[in-house]
N, CA, C and O atoms as a GROMACS GRO file, in nm:
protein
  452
    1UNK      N    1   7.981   0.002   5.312
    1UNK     CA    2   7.892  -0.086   5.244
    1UNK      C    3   7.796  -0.001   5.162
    1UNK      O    4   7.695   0.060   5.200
    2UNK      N    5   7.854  -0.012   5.035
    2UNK     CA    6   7.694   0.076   4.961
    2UNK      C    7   7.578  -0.015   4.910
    2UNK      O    8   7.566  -0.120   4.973
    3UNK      N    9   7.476   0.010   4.790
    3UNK     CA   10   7.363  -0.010   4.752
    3UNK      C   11   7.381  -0.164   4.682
    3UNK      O   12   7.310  -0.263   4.663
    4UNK      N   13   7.503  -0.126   4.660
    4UNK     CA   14   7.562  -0.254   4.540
    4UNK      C   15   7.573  -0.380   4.603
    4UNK      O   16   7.544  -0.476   4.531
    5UNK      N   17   7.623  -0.416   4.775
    5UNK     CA   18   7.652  -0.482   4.827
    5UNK      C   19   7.502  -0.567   4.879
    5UNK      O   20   7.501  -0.682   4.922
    6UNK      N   21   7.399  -0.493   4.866
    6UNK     CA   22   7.265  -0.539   4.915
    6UNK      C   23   7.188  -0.540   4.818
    6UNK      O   24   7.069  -0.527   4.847
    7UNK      N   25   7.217  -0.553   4.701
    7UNK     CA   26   7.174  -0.632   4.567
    7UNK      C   27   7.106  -0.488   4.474
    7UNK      O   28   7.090  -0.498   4.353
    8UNK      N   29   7.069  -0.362   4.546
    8UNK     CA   30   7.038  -0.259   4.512
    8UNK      C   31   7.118  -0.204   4.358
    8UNK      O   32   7.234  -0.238   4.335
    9UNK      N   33   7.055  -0.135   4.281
    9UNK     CA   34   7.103  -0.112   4.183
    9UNK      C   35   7.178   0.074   4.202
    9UNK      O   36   7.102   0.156   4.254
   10UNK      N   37   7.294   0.114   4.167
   10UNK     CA   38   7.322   0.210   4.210
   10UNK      C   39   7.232   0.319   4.183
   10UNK      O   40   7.125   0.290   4.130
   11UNK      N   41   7.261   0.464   4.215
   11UNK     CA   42   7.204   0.594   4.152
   11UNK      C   43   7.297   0.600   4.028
   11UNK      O   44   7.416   0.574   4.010
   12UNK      N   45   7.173   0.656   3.934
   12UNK     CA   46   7.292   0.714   3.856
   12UNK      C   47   7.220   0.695   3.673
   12UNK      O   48   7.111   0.645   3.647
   13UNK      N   49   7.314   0.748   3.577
   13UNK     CA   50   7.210   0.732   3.487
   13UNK      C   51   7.194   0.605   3.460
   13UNK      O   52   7.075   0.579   3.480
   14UNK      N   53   7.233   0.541   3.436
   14UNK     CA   54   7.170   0.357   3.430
   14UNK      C   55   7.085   0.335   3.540
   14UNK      O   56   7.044   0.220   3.558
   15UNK      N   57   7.051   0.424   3.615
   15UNK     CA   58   6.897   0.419   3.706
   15UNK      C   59   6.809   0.494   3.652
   15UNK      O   60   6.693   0.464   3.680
   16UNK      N   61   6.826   0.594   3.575
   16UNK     CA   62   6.687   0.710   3.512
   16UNK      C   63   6.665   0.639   3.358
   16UNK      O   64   6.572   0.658   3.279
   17UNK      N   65   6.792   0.546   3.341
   17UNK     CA   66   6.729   0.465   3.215
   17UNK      C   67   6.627   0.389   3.197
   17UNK      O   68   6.543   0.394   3.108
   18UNK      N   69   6.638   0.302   3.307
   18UNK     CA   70   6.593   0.178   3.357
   18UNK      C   71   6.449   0.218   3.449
   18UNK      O   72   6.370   0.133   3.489
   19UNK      N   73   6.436   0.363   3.472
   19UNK     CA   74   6.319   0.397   3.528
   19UNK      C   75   6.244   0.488   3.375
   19UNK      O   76   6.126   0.524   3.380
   20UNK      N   77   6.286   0.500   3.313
   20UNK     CA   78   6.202   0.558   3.233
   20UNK      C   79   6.192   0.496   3.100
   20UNK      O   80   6.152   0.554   2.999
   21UNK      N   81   6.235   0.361   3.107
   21UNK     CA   82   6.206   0.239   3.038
   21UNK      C   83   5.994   0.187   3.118
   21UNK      O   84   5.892   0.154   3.059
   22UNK      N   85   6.023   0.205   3.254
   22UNK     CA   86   5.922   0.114   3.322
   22UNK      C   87   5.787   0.192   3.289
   22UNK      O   88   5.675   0.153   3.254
   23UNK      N   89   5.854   0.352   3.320
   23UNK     CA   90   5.690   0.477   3.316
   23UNK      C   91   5.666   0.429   3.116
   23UNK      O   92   5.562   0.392   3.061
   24UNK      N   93   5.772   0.443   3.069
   24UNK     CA   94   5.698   0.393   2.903
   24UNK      C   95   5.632   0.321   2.882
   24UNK      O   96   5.540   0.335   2.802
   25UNK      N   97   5.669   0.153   2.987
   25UNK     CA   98   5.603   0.042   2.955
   25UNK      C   99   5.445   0.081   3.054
   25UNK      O  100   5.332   0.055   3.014
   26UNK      N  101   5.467   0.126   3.142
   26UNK     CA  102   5.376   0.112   3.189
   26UNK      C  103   5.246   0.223   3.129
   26UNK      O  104   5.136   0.194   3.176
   27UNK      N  105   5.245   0.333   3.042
   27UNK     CA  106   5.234   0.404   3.028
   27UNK      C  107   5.156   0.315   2.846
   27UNK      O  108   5.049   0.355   2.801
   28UNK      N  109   5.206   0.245   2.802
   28UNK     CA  110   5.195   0.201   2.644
   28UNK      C  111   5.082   0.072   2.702
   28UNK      O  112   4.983   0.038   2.637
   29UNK      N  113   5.124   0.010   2.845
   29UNK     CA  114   5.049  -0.100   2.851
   29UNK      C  115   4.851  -0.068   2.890
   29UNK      O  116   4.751  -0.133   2.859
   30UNK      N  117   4.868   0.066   2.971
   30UNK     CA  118   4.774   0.166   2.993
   30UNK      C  119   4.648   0.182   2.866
   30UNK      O  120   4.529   0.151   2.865
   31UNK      N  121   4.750   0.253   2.750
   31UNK     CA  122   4.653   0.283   2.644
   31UNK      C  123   4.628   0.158   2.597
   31UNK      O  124   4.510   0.155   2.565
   32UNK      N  125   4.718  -0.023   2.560
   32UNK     CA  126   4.652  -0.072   2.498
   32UNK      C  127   4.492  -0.118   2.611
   32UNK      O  128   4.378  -0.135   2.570
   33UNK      N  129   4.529  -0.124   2.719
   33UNK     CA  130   4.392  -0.162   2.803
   33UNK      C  131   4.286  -0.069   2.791
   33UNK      O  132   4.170  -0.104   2.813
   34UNK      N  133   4.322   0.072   2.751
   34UNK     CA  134   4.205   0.183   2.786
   34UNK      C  135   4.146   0.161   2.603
   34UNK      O  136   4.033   0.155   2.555
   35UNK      N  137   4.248   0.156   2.558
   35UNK     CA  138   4.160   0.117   2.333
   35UNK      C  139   4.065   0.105   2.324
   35UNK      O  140   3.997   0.172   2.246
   36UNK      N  141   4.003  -0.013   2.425
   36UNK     CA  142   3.892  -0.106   2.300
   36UNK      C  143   3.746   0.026   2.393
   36UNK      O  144   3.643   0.073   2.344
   37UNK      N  145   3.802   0.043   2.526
   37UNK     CA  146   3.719   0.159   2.608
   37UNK      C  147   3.658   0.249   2.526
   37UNK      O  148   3.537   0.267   2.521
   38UNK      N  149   3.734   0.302   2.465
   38UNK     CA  150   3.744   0.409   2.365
   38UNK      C  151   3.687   0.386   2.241
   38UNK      O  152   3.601   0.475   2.231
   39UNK      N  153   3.686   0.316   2.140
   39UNK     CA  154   3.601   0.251   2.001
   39UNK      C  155   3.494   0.251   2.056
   39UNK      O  156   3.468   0.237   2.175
   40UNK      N  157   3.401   0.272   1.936
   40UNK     CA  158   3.250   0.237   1.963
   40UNK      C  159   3.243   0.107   1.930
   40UNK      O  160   3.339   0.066   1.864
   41UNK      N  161   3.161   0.032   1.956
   41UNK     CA  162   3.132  -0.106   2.003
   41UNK      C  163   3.072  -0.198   1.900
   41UNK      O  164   2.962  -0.240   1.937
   42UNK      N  165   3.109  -0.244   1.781
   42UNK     CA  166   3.016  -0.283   1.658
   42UNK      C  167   2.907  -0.372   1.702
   42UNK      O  168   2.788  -0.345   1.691
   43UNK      N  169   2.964  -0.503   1.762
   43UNK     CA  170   2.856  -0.545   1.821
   43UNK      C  171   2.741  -0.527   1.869
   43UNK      O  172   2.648  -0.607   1.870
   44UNK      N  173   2.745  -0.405   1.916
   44UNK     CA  174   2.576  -0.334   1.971
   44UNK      C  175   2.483  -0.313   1.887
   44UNK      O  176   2.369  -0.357   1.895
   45UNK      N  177   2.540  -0.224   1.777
   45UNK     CA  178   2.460  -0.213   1.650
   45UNK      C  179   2.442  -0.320   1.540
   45UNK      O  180   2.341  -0.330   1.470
   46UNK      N  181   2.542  -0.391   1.535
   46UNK     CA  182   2.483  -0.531   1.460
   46UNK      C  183   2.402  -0.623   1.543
   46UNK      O  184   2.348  -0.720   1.490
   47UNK      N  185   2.392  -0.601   1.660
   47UNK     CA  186   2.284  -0.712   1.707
   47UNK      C  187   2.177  -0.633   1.731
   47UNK      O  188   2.073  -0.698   1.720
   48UNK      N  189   2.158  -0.516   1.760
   48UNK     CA  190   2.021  -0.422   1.715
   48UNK      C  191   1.936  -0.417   1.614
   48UNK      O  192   1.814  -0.404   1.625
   49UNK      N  193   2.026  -0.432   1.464
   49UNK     CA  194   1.934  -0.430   1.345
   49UNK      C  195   1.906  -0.522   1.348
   49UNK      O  196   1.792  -0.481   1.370
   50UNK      N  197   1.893  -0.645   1.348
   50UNK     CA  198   1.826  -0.790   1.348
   50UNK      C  199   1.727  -0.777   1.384
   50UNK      O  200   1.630  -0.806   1.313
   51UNK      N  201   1.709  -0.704   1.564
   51UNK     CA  202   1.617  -0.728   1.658
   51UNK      C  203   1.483  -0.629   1.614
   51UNK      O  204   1.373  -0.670   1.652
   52UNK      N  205   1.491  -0.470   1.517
   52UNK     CA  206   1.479  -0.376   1.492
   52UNK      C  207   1.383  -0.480   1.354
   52UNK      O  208   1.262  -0.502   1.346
   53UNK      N  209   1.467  -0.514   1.284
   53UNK     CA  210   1.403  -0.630   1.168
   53UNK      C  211   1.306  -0.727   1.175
   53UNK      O  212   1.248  -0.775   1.077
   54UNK      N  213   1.290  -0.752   1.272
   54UNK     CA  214   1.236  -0.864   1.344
   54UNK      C  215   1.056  -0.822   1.380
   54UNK      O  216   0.950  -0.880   1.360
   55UNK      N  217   1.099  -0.682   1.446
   55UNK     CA  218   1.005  -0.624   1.488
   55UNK      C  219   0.873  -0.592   1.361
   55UNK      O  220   0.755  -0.611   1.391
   56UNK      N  221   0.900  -0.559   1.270
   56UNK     CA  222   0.862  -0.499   1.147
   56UNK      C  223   0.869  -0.621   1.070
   56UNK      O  224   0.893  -0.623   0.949
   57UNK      N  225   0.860  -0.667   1.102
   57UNK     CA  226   0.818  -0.827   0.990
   57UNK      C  227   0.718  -0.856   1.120
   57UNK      O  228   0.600  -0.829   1.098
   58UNK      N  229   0.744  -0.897   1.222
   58UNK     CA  230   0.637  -0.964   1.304
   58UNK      C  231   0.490  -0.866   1.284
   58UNK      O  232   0.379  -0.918   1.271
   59UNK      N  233   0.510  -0.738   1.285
   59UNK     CA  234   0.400  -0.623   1.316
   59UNK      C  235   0.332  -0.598   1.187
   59UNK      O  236   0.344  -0.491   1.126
   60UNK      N  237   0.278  -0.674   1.156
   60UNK     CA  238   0.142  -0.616   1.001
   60UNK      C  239   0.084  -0.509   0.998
   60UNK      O  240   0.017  -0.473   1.096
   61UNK      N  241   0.092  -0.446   0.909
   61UNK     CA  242  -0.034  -0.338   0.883
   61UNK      C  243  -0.132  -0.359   0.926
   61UNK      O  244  -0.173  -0.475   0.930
   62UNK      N  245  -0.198  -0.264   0.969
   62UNK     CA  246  -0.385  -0.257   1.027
   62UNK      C  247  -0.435  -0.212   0.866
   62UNK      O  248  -0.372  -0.127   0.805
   63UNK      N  249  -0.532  -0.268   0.819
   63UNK     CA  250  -0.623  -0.199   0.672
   63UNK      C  251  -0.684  -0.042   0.761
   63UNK      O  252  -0.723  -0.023   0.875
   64UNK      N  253  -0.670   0.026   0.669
   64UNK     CA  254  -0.694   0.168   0.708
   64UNK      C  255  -0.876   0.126   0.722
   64UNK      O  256  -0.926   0.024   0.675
   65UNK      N  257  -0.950   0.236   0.796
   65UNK     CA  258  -1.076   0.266   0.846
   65UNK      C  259  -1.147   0.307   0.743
   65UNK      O  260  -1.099   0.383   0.659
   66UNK      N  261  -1.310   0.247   0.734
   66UNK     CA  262  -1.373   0.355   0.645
   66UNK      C  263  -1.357   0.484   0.676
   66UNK      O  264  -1.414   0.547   0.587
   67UNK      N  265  -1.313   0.555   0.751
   67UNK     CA  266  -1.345   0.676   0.779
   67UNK      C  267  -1.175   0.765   0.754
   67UNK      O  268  -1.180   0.887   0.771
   68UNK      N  269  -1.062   0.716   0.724
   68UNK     CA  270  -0.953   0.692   0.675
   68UNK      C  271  -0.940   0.716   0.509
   68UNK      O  272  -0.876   0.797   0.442
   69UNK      N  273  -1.056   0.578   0.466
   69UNK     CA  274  -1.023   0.558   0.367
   69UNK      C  275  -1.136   0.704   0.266
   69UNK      O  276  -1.096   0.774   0.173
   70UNK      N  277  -1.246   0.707   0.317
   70UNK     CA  278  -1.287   0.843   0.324
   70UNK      C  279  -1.246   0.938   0.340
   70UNK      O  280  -1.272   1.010   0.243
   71UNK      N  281  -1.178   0.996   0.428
   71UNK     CA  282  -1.064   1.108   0.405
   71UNK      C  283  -0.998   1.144   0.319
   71UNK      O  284  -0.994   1.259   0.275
   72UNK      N  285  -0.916   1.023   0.270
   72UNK     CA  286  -0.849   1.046   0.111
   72UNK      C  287  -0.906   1.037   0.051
   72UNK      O  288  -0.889   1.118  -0.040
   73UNK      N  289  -1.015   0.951   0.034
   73UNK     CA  290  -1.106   1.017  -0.124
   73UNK      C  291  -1.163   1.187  -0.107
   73UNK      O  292  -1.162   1.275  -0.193
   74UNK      N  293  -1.200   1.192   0.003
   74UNK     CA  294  -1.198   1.373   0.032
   74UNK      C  295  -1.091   1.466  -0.067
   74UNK      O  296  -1.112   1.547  -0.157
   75UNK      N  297  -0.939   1.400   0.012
   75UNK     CA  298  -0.822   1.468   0.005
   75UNK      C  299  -0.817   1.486  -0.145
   75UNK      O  300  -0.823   1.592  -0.207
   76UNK      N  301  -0.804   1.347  -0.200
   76UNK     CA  302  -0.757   1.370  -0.392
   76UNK      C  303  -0.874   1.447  -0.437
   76UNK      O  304  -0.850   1.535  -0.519
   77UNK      N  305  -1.028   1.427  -0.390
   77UNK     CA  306  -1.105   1.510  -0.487
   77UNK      C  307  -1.044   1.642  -0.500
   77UNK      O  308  -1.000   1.694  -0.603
   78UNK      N  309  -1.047   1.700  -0.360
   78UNK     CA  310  -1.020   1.845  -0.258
   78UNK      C  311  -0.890   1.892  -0.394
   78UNK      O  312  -0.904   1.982  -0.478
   79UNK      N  313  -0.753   1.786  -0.374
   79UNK     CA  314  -0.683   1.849  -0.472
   79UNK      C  315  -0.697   1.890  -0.587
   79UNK      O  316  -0.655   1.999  -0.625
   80UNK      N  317  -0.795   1.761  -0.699
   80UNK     CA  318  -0.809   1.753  -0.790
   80UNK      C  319  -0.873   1.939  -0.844
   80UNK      O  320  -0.824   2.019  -0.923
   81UNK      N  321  -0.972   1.945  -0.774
   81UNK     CA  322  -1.091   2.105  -0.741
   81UNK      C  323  -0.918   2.196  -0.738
   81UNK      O  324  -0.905   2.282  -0.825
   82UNK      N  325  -0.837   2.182  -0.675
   82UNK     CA  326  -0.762   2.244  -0.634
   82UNK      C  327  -0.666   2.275  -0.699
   82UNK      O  328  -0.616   2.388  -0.697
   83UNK      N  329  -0.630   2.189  -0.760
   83UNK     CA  330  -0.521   2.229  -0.938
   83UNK      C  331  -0.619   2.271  -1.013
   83UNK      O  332  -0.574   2.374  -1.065
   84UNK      N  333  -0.758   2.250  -1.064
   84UNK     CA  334  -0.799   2.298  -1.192
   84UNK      C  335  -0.839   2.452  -1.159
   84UNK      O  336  -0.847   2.532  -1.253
   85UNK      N  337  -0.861   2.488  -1.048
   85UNK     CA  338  -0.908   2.611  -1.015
   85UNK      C  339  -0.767   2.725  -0.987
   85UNK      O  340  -0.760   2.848  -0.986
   86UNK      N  341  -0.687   2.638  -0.970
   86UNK     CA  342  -0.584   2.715  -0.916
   86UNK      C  343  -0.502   2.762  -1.100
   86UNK      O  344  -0.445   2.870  -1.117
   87UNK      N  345  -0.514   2.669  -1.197
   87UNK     CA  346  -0.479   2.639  -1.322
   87UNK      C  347  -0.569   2.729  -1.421
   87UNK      O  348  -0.524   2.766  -1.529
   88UNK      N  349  -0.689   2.759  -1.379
   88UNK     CA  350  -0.807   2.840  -1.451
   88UNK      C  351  -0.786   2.980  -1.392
   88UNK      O  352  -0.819   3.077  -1.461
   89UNK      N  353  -0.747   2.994  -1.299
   89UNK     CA  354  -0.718   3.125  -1.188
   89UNK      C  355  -0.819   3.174  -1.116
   89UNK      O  356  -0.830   3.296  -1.129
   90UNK      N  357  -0.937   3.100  -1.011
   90UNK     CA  358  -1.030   3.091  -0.981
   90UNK      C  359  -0.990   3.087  -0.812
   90UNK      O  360  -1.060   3.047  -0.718
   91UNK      N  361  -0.880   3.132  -0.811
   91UNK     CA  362  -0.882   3.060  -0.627
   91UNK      C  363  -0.818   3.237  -0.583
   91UNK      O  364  -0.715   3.289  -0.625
   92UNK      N  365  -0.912   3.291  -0.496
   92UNK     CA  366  -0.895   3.425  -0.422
   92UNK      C  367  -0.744   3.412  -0.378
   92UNK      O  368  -0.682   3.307  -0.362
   93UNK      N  369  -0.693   3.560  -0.359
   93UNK     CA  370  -0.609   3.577  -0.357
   93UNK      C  371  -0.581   3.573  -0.182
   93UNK      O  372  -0.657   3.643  -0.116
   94UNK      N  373  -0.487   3.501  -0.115
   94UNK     CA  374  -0.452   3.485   0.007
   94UNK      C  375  -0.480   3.339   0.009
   94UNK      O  376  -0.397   3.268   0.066
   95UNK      N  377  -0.617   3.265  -0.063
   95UNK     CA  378  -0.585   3.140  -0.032
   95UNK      C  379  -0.469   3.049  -0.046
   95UNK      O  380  -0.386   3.058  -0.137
   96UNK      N  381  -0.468   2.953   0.060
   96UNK     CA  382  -0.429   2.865   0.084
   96UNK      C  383  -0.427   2.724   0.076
   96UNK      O  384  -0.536   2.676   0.108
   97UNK      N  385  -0.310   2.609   0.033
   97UNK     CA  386  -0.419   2.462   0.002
   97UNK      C  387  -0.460   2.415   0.170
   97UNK      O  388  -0.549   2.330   0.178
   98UNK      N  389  -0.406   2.462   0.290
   98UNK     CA  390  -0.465   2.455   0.407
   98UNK      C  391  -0.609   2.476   0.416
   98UNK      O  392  -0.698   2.393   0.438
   99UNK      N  393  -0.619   2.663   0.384
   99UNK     CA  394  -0.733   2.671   0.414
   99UNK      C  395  -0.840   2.609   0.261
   99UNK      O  396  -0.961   2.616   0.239
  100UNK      N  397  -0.759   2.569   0.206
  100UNK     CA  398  -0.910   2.563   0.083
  100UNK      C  399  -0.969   2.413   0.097
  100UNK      O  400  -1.080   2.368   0.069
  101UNK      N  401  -0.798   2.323   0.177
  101UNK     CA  402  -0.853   2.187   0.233
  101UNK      C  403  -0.978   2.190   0.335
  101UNK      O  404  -1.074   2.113   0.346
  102UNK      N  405  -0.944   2.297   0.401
  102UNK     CA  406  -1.039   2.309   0.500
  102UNK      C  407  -1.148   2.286   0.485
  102UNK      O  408  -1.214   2.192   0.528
  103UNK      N  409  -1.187   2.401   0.399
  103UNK     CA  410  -1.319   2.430   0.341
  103UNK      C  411  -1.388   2.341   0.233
  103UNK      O  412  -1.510   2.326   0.245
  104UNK      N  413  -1.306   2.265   0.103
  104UNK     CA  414  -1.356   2.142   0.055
  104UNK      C  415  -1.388   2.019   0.162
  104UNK      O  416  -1.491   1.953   0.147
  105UNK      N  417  -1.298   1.993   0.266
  105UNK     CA  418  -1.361   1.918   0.335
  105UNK      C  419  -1.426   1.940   0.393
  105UNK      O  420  -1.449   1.839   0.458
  106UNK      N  421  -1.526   2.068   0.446
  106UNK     CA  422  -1.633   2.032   0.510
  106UNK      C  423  -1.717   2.039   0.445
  106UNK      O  424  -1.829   2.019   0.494
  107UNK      N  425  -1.704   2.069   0.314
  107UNK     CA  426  -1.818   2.086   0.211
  107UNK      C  427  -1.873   1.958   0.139
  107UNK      O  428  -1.989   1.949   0.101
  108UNK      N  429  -1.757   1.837   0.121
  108UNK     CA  430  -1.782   1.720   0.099
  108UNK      C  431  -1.843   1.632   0.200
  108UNK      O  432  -1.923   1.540   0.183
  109UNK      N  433  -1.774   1.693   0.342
  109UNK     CA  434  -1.831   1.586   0.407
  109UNK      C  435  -2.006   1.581   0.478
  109UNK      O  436  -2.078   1.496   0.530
  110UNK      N  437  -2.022   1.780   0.428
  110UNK     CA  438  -2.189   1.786   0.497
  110UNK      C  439  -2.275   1.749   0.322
  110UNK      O  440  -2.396   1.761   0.302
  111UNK      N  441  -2.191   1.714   0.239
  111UNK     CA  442  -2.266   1.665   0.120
  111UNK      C  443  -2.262   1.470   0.108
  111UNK      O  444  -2.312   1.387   0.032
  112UNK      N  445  -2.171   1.465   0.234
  112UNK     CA  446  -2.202   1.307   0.243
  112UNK      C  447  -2.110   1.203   0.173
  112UNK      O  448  -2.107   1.089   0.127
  113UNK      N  449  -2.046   1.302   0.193
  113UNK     CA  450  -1.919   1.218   0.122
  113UNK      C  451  -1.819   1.148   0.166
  113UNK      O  452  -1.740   1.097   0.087
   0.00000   0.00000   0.00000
């Protein structure tokens, strides 16, 4: 009585066919399940920028501070001093617009400015 008689399929190559039919399928059915794993996810980022949008429309500007808005009038004078001198050739050699900011601003601001 062999394999055949108990419904078994024999050895043989019509068995390594039929088994390496199954490792393919099973093997193709694998990657389509592992795919979408793998892609990055559009959905995440399209429902982020909305929320990201949302934020920045709800959130207004604060009006800058007198003491803000003072600063920059500091700053543009500070430059203004700072191109014509630099343009006339009046600004020591090593300076800097750091250090010359420096120094116009504290000069404006103990003049009350």
């Amino acid at each position: 009585m062999g394999l055949q008689a108990v419904g078994l399929p024999a050895a043989g190559p019509a068995m390594g066919v039929s088994m390496s039919r199954r490792v393919f399928a099973a093997v193709v059915a694998a990657a389509v399940l592992a795919a979408p794993l793998l892609l990055p996810a559009p959905s995440i980022a399209a429902t982020a920028a909305p929320a990201a949008a949302d934020k920045s429309v709800k959130k207004a500007k604060k009006p800058p501070t007198a003491g803000q808005l003072a600063a920059r009038k500091r700053q543009k004078e500070c430059g203004a001093e700072w191109k014509a001198a630099k343009k006339a050739g009046k600004i020591e050699k090593g300076m800097t617009w750091p250090k010359y900011w420096s120094a116009c601003n504290k000069r404006l601001k103990a003049a009350g400015k």
